[in-house]
Wavefront OBJ file of the C-alpha trace (Angstrom):
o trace
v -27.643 18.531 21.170
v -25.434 15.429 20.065
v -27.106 15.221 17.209
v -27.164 18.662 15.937
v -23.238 18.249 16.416
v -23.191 14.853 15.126
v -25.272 16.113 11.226
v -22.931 19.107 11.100
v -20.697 17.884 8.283
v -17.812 20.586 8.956
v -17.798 18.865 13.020
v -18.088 15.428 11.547
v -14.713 15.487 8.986
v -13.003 18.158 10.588
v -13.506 17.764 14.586
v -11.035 16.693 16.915
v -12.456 12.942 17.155
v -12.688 12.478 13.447
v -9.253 12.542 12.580
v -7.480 10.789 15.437
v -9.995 8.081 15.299
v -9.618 7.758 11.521
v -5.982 7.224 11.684
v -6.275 4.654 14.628
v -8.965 2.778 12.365
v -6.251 3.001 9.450
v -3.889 1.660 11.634
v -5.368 -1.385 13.282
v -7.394 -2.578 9.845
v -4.095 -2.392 8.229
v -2.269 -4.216 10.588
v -5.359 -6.853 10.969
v -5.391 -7.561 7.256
v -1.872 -7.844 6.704
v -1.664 -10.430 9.131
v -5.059 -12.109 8.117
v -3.437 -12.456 4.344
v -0.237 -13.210 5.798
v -0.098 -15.961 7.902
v 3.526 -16.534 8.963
v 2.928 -19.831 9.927
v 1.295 -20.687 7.345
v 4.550 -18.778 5.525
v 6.989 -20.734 7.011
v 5.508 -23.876 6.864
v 4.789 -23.521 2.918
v 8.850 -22.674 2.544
v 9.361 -25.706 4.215
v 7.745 -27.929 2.178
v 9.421 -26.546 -0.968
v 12.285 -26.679 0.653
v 13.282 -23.118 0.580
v 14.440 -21.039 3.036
v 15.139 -16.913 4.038
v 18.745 -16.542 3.898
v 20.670 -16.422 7.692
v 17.470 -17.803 9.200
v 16.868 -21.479 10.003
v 13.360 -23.001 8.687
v 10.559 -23.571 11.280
v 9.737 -21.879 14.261
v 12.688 -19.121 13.340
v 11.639 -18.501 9.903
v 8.043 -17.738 11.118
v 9.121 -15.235 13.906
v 11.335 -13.358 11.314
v 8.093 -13.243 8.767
v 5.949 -11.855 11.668
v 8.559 -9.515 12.451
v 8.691 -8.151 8.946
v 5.168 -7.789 8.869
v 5.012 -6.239 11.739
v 7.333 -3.415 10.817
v 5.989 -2.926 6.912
v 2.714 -3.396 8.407
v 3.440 0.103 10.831
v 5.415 1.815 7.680
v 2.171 1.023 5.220
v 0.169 1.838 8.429
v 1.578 5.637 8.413
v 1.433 6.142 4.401
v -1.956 5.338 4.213
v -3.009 7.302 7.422
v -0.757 9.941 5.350
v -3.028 9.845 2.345
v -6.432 9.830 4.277
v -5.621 12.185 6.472
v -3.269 14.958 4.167
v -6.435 16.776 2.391
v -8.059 17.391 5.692
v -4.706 18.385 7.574
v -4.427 20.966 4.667
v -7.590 21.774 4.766
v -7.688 23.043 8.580
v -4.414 24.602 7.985
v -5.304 26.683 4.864
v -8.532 27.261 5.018
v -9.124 26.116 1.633
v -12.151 23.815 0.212
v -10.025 22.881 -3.041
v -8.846 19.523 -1.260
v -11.693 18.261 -0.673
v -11.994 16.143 -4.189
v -8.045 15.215 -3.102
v -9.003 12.303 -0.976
v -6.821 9.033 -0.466
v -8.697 7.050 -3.177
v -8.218 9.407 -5.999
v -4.610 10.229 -4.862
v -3.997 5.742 -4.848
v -6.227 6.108 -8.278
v -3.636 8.377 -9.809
v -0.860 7.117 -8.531
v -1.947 3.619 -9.920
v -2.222 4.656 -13.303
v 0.857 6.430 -13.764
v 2.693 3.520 -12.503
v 1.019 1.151 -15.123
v 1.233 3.967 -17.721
v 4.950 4.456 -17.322
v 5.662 0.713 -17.043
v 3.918 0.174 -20.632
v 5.799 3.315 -22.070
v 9.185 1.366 -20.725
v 8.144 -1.643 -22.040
v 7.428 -0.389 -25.386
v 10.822 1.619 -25.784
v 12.347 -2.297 -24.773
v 10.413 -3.544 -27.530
v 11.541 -0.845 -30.164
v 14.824 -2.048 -29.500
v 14.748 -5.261 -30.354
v 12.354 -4.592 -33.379
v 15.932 -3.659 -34.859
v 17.850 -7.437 -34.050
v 18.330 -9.414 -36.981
v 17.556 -13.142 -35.118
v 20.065 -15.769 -36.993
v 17.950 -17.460 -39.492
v 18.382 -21.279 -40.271
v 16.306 -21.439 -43.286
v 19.098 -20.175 -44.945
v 21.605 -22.948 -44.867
l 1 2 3 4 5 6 7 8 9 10 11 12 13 14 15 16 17 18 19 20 21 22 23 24 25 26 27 28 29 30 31 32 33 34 35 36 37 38 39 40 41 42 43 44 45 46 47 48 49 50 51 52 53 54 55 56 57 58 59 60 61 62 63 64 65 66 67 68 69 70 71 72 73 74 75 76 77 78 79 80 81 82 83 84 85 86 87 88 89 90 91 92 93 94 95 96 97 98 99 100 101 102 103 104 105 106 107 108 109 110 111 112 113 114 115 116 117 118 119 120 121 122 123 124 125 126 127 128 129 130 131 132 133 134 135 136 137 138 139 140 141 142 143
């Protein structure tokens, strides 16, 4: 009987244990790997030793504390987004009844999103470049 339920695809992405359990999975990975990248000690000690420092906040102990507070709290805001993304194309789904969100997951959404970004950034940075294709740079050859 588990198993019948557990092959039907419809149960599997839209039952009640998929989705909760794919947002807690979100969640805790996310916050895992931030802090695995992210050491704050490891933070705080490397500002040390260059001798730079987070304004208002003494180096050390303090300094590593505010990183891992940071992190903490952009850790739960990414934490959210991407739950967001994985989880919006299913929500609508249940809610509308429609199939056409199905080819809308998170990956294609951060896909999209990616190359727009880089597409728009290029497009800025050639309109910066037209500009100063029309500078006439001082030129000492002449005297």
């Amino acid at each position: 009987m588990l198993v019948v339920y557990l092959t039907n695809i419809q149960c599997i992405h839209i039952g009640s244990f998929y989705l909760p359990f794919n947002i807690l999975l979100i969640a805790f990975f996310n916050y895992y790997y931030t802090f695995l990248q992210l050491d704050p000690d490891d933070v705080s000690e490397q500002l040390k030793r260059q001798g730079a420092s987070i304004p208002l906040v003494r180096p050390g102990r303090s300094t590593a504390t505010f990183i891992k507070t940071v992190l903490s709290r952009i850790s739960v805001l990414g934490s959210t987004f991407l739950a967001i993304l994985a989880a919006g194309p299913t929500v609508v789904e249940q809610i509308t009844h429609l199939t056409a969100f199905r080819g809308f997951v998170g990956t294609s959404i951060l896909i999209l999103v990616g190359c727009a970004t880089d597409t728009a950034r290029k497009v800025q940075a050639e309109i910066i470049s037209q500009k100063y294709k029309n500078i006439e740079f001082y030129d000492f050859d002449k005297y």
